[in-house]
C-alpha positions as semicolon CSV with decimal commas, in nm:
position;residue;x (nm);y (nm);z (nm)
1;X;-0,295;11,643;-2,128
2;X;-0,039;11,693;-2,431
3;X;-0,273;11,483;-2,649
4;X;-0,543;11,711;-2,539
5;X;-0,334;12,050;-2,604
6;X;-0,270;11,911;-2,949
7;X;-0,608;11,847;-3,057
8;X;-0,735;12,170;-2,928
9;X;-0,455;12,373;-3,142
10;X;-0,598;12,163;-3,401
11;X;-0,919;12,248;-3,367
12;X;-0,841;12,621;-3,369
13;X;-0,607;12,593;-3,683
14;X;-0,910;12,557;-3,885
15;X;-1,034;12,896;-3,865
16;X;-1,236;12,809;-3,585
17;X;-1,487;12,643;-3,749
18;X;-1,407;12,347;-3,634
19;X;-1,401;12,404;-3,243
20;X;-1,726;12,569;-3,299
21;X;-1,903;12,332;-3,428
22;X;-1,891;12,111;-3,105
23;X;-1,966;12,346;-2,835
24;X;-2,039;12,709;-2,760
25;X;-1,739;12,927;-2,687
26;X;-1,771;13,109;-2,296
27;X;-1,543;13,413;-2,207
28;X;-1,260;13,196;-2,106
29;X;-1,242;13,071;-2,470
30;X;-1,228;13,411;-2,616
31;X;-0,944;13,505;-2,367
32;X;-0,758;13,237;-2,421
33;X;-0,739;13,212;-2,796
34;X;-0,658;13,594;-2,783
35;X;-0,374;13,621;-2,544
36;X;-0,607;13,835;-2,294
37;X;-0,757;13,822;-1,983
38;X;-1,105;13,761;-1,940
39;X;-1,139;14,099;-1,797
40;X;-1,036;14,232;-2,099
41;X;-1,320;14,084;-2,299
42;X;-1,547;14,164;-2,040
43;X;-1,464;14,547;-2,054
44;X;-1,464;14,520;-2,487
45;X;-1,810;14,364;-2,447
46;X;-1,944;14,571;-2,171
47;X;-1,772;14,887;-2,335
48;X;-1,668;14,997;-1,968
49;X;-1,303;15,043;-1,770
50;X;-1,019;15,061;-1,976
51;X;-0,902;14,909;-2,303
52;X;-0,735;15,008;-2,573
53;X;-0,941;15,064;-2,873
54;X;-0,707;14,830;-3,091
55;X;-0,782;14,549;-2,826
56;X;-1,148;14,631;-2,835
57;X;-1,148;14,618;-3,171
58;X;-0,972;14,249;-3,166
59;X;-1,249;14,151;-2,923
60;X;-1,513;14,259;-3,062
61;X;-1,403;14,091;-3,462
62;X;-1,310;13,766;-3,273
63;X;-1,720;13,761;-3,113
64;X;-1,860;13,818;-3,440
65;X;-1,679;13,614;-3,640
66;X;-1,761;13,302;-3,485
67;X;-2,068;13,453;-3,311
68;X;-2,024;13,456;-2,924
69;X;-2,296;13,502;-2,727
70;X;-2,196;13,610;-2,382
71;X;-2,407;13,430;-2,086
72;X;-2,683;13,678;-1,958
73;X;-2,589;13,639;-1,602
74;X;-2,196;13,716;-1,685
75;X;-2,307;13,971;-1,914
76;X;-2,538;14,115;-1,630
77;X;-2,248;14,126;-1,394
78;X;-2,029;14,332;-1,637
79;X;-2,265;14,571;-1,702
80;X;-2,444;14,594;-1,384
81;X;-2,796;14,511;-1,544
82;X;-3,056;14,203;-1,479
83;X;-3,173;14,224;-1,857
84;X;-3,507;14,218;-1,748
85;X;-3,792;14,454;-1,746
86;X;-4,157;14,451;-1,533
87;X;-4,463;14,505;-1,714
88;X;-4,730;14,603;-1,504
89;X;-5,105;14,482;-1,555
90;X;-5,402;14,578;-1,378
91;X;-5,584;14,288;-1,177
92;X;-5,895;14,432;-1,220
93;X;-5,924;14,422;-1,542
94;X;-6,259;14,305;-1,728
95;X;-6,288;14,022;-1,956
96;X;-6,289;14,256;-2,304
97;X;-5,995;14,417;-2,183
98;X;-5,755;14,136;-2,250
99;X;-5,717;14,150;-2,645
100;X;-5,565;14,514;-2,571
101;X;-5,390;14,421;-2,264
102;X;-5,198;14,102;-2,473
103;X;-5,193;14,319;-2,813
104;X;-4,975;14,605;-2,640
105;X;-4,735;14,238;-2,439
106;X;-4,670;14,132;-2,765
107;X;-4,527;14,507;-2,902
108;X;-4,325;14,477;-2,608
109;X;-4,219;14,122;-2,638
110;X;-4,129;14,187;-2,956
111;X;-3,874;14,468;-2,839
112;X;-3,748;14,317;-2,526
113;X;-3,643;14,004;-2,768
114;X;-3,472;14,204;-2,975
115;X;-3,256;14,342;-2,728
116;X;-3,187;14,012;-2,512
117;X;-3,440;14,136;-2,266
118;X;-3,681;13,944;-2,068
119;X;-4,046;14,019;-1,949
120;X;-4,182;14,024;-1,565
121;X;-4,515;14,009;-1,544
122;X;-4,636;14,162;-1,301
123;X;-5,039;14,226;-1,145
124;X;-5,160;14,516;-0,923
125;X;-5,485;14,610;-0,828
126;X;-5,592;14,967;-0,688
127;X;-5,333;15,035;-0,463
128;X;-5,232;14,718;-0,366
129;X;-4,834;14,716;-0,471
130;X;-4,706;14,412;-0,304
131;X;-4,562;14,235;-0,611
132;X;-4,380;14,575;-0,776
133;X;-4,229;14,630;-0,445
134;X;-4,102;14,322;-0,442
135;X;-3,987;14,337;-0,765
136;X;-3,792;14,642;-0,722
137;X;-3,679;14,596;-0,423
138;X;-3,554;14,264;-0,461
139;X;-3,334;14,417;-0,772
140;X;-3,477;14,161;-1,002
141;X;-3,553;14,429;-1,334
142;X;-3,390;14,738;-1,538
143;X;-3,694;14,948;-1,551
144;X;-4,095;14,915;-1,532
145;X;-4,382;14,953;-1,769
146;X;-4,720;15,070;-1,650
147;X;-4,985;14,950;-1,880
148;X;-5,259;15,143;-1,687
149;X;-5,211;15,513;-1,513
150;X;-5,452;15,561;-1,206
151;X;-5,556;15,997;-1,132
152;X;-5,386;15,929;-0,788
153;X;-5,126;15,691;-0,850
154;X;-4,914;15,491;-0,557
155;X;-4,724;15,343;-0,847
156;X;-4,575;15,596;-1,050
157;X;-4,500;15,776;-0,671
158;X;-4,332;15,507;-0,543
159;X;-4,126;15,401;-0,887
160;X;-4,021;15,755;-0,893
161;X;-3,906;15,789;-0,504
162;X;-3,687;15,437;-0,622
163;X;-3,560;15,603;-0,909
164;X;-3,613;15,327;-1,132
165;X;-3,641;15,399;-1,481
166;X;-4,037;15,356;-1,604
167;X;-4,271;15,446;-1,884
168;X;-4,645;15,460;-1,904
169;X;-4,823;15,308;-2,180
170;X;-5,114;15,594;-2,153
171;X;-5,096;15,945;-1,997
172;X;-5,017;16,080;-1,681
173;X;-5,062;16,419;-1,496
174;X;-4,746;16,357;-1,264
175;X;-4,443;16,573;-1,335
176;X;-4,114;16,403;-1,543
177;X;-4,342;16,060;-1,613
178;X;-4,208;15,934;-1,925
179;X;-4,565;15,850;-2,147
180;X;-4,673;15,669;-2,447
181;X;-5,025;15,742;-2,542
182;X;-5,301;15,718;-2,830
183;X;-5,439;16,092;-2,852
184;X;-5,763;16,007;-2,680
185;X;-5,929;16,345;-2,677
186;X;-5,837;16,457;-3,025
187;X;-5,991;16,100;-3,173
188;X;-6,325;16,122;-2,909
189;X;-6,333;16,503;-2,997
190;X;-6,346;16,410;-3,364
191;X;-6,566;16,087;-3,337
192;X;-6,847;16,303;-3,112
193;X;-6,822;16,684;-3,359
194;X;-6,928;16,411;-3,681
195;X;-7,221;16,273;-3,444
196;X;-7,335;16,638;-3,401
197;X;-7,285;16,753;-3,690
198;X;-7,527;16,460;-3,850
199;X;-7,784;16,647;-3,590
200;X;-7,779;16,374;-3,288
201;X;-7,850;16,630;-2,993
202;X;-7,962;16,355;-2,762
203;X;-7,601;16,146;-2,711
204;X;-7,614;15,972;-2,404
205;X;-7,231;15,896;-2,274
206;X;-7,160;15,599;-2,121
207;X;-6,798;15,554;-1,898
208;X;-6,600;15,356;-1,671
209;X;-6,429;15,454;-1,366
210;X;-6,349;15,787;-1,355
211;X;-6,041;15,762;-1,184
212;X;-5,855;15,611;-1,466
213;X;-5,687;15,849;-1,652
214;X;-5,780;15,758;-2,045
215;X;-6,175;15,769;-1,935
216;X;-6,113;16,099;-1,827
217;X;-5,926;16,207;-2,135
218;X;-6,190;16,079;-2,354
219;X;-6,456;16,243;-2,156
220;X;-6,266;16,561;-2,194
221;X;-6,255;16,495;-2,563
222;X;-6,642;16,527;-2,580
223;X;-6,641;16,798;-2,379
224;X;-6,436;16,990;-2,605
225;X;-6,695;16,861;-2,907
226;X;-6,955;17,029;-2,732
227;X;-6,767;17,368;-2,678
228;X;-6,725;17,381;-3,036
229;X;-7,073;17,369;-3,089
230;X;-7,098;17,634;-2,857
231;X;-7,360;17,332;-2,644
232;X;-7,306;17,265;-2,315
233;X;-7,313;16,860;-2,186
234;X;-7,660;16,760;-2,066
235;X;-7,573;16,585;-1,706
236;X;-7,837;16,397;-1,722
237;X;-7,751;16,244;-2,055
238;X;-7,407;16,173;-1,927
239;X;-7,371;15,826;-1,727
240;X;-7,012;15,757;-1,532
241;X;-6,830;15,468;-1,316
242;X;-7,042;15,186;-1,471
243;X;-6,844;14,962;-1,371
244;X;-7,055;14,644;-1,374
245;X;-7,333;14,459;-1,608
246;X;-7,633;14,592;-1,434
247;X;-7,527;15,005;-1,431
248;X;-7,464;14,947;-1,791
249;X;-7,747;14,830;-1,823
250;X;-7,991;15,072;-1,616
251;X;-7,769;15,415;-1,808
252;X;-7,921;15,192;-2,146
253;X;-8,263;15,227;-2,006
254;X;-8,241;15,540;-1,899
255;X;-8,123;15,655;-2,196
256;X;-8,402;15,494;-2,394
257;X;-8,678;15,603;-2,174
258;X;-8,538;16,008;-2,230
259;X;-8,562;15,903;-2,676
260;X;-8,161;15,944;-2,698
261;X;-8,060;15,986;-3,047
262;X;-7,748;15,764;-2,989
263;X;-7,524;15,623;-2,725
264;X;-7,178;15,702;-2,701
265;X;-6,991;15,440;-2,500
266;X;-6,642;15,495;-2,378
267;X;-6,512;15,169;-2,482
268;X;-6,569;14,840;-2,629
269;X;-6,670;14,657;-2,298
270;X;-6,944;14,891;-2,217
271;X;-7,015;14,901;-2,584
272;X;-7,109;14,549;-2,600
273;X;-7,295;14,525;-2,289
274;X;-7,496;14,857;-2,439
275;X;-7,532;14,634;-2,744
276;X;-7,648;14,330;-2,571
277;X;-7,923;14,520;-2,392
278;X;-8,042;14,701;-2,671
279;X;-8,148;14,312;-2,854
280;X;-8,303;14,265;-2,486
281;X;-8,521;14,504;-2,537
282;X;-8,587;14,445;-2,950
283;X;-8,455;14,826;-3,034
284;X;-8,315;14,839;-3,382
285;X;-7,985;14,973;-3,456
286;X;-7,949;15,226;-3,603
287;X;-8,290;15,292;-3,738
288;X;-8,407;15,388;-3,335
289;X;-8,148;15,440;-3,185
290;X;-7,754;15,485;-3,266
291;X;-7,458;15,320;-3,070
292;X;-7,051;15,406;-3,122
293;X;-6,743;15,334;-2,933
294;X;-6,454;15,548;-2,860
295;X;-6,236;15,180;-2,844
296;X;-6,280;14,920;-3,112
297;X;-6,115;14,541;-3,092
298;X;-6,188;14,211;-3,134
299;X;-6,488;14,209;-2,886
300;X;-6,671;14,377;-3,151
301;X;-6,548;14,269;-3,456
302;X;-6,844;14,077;-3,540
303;X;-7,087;14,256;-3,424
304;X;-7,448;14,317;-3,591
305;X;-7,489;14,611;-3,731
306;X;-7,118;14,660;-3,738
307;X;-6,995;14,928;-3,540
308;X;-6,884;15,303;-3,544
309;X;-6,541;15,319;-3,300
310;X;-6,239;15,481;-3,310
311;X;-5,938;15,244;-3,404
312;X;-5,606;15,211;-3,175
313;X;-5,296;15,035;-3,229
314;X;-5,234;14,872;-2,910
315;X;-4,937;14,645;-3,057
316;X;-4,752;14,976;-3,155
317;X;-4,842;15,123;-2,835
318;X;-4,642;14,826;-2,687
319;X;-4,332;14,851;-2,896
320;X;-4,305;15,263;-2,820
321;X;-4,332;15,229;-2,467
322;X;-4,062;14,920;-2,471
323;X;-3,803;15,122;-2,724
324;X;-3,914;15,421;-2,458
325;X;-3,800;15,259;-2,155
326;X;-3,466;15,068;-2,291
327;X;-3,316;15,395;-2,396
328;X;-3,400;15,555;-2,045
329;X;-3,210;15,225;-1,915
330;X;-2,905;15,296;-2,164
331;X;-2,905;15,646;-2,001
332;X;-3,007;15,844;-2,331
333;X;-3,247;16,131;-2,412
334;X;-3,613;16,028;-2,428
335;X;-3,889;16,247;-2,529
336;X;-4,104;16,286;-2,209
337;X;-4,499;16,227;-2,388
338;X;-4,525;16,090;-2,714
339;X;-4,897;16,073;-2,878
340;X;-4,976;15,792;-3,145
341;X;-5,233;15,826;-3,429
342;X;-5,609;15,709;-3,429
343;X;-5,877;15,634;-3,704
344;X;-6,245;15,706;-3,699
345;X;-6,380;15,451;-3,860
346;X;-6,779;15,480;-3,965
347;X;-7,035;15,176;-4,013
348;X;-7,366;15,128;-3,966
349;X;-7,443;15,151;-3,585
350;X;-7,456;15,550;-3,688
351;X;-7,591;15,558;-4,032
């Protein structure tokens, strides 16, 4: 025992380098070569109870200097916090919604392993909740990130009755919902006033389901096109909840058979099913007929001819909505709806 008190002092009477070289220091280490009690280093880390600042201080140079990294589960007991976070996917999504679905996990990746955090995935469909209430109520994360808002939403409801700290990544008409969004309607506003202004009158829209909340903002976006050109939306040029291969499909036909100018499809997936159908039936784009997206990514990247679409950073939108939510879980002052930038970017679908 003597021997092994000696060696240890020895060890620690080179600066430390020495002693950390072999193995990584815990909380008892740090006590013990400061003369405190562990509780004391667990109230300078956690930067709760009461310390003097001089002993904080002492703590706090000792970590640094030879790099302690406290244990996540101690350092989740002193600060009453799991270090993880839920990020919420939607079950039902379709194939060409994955790049923007794994674009906006790695923004928040990138975030939560920054700040020591882990990730929970975690997959709902419609209103079926069963792994977020688990989740939650089992105590297992800090806060939750939706990456899809529903019009009538079970999940923000019943995150909000829990009174767990949450953000959206996209827009929501429920009261106090912390949001991160791309401004939808200004960029499909924009995108559909330069396709009237080039004098297509005959756009038929194509959209998803109408009770998610971005396909409404983007069909509110063209609506507001219209207004501006004081021209009311032809209902019969407008074609909604398409929501499988075939609608697409039939709206492409039907549009076709009425000699639209140009079809405007809500988002990429539709957009390449539009496109697909289109070579079915030998039409040449642009020259008789148009075609742009209000959602580019990599599903259409190599498309020919190559595509009008408005541009999104989904990434960024991921790394927003992460910084969003940490600083609700540190208790600070977030800004309740936050709207990113867009790009219109023109090719040759709508020259």
């Amino acid at each position: 025992i003597k021997h092994r008190q000696l060696y240890s002092a020895t060890k620690y009477s080179c600066s430390g380098e020495c002693f950390m070289s072999e193995k990584n220091i815990t909380i008892s280490d740090v006590a013990e070569a400061l003369g405190v009690s562990k509780t004391t280093v667990s109230r300078a880390i956690s930067g709760k109870g009461r310390i003097g600042e001089a002993t904080r201080k002492r703590v706090l140079e000792y970590i640094d200097k030879y790099d302690y990294k406290p244990n996540v589960i101690a350092k989740s007991l002193a600060q009453s916090k799991t270090f993880n976070i839920c990020v919420v996917m939607p079950g039902d999504y379709a194939l060409v919604d994955l790049p923007f679905f794994q674009e906006a996990i790695m923004g928040i990746q990138e975030i939560a392993g920054m700040m020591e955090y882990d990730i929970l995935l975690c997959i709902g469909s419609g209103n079926d909740m069963t792994g977020l209430t688990r989740i939650i109520k089992n105590g297992k994360v800090d806060g939750v990130i939706l990456l899809r808002t529903m019009i009538e939403d079970p999940q923000i409801t019943f995150l909000q009755d829990k009174g767990i700290p949450f953000v959206t990544a996209g827009s929501s008409r429920y009261k106090n919902v912390k949001q991160i969004d791309h401004d939808h309607k200004s960029a499909c506003r924009e995108l559909t006033s330069i396709l009237l202004m080039r004098g297509m009158k005959k756009i038929a829209i194509l959209g998803g389901n109408e009770d998610i909340v971005v396909n409404k903002t983007r069909l509110s976006g063209v609506e507001e096109a219209y207004e501006q050109f004081g021209m009311p939306i032809n209902k019969e040029w407008l074609f909604m909840n398409l929501e499988s291969r075939a609608f697409v499909e039939k709206a492409v036909d039907d549009a076709l058979n009425r000699k639209t100018d140009c079809i405007l499809c809500m988002d990429d997936g539709i957009c390449s099913q539009a496109m697909g159908r289109l070579r079915q039936r030998h039409v040449k784009v642009p020259d008789e007929v148009k075609i742009a997206s209000f959602y580019n990514s990599s599903v259409l990247e190599n498309n020919v001819p190559t595509i009008t679409s408005l541009s999104f950073d989904a990434k960024e939108l991921g790394i927003r909505a992460c910084k969003n939510l940490l600083h609700q879980i540190e208790g600070e002052e977030t800004i309740e709806r936050t709207l990113l930038p867009y790009e219109v970017v023109l090719k040759e679908s709508t020259q």
